[in-house]
C-alpha positions as CSV (number, residue, x, y, z in Angstrom):
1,X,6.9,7.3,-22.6
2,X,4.5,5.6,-25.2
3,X,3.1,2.4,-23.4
4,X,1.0,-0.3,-25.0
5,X,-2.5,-2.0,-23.3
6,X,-1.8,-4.6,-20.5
7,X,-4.2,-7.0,-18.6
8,X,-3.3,-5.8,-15.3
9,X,-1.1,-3.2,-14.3
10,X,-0.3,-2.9,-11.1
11,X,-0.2,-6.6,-10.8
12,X,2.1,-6.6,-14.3
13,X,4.5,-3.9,-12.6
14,X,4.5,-5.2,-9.4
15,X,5.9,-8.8,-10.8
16,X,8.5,-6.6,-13.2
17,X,10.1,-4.7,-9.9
18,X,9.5,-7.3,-6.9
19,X,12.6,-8.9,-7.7
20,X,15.0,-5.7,-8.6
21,X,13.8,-3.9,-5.2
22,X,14.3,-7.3,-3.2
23,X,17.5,-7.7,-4.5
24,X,18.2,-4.0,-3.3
25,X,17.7,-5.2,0.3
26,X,14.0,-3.6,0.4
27,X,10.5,-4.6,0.2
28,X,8.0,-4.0,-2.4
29,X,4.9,-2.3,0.2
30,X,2.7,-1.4,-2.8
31,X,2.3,-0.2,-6.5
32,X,-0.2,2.1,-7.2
33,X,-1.3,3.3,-10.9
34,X,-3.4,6.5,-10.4
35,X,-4.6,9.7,-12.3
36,X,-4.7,12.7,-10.8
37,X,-5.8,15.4,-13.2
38,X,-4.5,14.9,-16.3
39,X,-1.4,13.2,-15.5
40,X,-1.1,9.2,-15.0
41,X,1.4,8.9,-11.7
42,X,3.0,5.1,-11.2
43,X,3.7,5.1,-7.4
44,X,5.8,2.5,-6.2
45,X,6.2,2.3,-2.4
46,X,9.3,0.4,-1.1
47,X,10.2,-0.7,2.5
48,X,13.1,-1.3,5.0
49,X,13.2,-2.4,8.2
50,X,15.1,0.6,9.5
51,X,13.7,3.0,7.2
52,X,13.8,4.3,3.5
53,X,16.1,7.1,2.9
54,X,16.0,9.8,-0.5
55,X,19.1,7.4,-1.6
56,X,16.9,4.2,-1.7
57,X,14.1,5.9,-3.8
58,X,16.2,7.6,-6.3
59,X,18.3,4.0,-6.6
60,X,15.0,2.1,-7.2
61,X,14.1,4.8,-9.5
62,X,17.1,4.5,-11.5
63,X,17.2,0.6,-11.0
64,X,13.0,0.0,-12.2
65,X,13.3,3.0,-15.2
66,X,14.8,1.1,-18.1
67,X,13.3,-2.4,-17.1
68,X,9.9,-0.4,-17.3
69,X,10.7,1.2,-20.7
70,X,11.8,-1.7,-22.3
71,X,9.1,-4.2,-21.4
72,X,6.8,-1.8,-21.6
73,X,3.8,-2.4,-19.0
74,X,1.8,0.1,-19.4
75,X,-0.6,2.3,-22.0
76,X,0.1,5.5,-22.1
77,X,2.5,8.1,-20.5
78,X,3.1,8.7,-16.5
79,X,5.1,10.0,-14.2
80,X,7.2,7.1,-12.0
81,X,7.6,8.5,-8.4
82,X,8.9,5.7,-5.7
83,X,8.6,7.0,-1.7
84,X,8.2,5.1,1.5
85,X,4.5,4.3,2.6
86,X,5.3,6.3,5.4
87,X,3.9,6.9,8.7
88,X,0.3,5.7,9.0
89,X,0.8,3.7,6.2
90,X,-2.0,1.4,4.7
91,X,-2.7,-2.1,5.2
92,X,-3.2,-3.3,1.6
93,X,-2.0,-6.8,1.6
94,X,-1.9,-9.8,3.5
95,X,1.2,-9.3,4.5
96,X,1.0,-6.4,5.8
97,X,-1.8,-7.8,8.3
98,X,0.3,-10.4,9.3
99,X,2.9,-8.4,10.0
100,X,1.2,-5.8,12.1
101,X,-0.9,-8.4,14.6
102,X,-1.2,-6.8,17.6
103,X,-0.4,-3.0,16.0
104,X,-2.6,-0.2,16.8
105,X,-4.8,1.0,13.8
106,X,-7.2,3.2,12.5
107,X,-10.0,2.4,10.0
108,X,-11.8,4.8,7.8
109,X,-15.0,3.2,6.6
110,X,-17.1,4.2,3.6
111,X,-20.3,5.0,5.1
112,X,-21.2,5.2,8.9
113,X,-21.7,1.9,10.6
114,X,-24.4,1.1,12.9
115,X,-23.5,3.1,15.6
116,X,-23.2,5.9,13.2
117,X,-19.0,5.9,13.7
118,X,-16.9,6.6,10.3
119,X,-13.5,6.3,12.1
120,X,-12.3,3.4,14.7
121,X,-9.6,2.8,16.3
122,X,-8.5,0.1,17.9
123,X,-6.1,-3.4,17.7
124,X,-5.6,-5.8,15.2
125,X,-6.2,-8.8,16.1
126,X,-7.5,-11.3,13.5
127,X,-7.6,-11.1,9.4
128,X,-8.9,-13.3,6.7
129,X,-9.4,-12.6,2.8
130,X,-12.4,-10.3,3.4
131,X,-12.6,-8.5,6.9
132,X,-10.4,-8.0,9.7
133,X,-10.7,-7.8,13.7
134,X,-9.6,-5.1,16.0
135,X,-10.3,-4.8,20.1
136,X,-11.5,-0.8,19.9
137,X,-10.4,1.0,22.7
138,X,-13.3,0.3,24.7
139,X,-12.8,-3.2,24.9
140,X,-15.0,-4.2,21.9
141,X,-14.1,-6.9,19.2
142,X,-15.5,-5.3,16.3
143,X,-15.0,-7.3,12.5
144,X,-15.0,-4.7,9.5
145,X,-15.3,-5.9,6.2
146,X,-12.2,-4.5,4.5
147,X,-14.6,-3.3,1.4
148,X,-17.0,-1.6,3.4
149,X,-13.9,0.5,4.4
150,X,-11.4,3.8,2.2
151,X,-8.7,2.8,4.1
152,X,-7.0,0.8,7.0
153,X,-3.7,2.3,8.5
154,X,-1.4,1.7,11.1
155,X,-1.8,4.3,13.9
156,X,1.9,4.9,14.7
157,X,1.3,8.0,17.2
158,X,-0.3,5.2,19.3
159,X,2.3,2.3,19.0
C-alpha cells in the first residue's frame, strides 16, 4: 500500500476507525504506528466488555482495510494487525484511568526512583494529565509522573 505524508497518524487513524469499531459494538483501546525492523506495523487494539474473540479482529480488519486504503492516512507501506490489548494491558489514555480507579497495577519507570525501585506495584487511586497515584502495597501513596515511566499496566493476576 503506497501512503502519502499525514500531520499525525495515529491521531489521523484513530478518528478514521473510532466510529466503524464503535458501531461494531467494541471500543477503540489504542492505535499504535510502529517499526520494527524493516517493516511499518499499524496496530489497532479493540475492546469488549466480555472479551475480544479472533471473529472481532478479523471483522475490524476487514471493516477498517478499504476505509484506510481509500483515504489514505498514512506514508508508506505496513502491515495492519488488530488484537485485544490483552491481559496486563496499558493504561494509555484517560479513559483508561478512569475506568480502572481502584484496579491493581504495575508501573515500569524509566530510570530508578529514589529508592532505587524500577517496578511498583500498587492501587490506582488518583490521575490527572501528567502523573498518577497508587497506594503501593506497603501502604504508601506514591505520585509517578507518567513520563518518567515505559509503561503503566493493569496487574490482572492481582485483581
Amino acid at each position: 500500500m503506497a501512503k502519502k505524508k499525514s500531520g499525525n497518524t495515529v491521531a489521523g487513524v484513530s478518528e478514521l476507525v473510532r466510529p466503524i469499531i464503535e458501531a461494531m459494538g467494541l471500543t477503540l483501546w489504542d492505535v499504535r504506528y510502529v517499526k520494527e525492523g524493516a517493516v511499518w506495523y499499524l496496530r489497532i487494539f479493540i475492546d469488549k466488555d466480555e472479551g475480544v474473540t479472533i471473529e472481532d479482529c478479523e471483522a475490524v480488519t476487514r471493516a477498517v482495510n478499504d476505509p484506510l486504503d481509500r483515504l489514505d492516512p498514512i506514508e508508506g507501506s505496513y502491515c495492519l494487525e488488530v488484537s485485544s490489548p490483552g491481559i496486563e494491558r496499558e493504561l494509555v489514555t484517560d479513559e483508561h484511568f478512569d475506568r480502572f480507579l481502584g484496579a491493581p497495577v504495575m508501573i515500569k519507570l524509566i530510570r530508578p526512583d529514589e529508592k532505587g525501585e524500577r517496578e511498583l506495584k500498587g492501587t490506582l487511586i488518583s490521575h490527572d494529565k501528567d502523573s498518577a497515584v497508587i497506594m503501593s502495597e506497603n501502604g504508601e501513596e506514591r505520585v509517578i509522573k507518567k513520563k518518567d515511566t515505559v509503561y503503566i499496566k493493569l496487574d490482572d493476576f492481582n485483581i
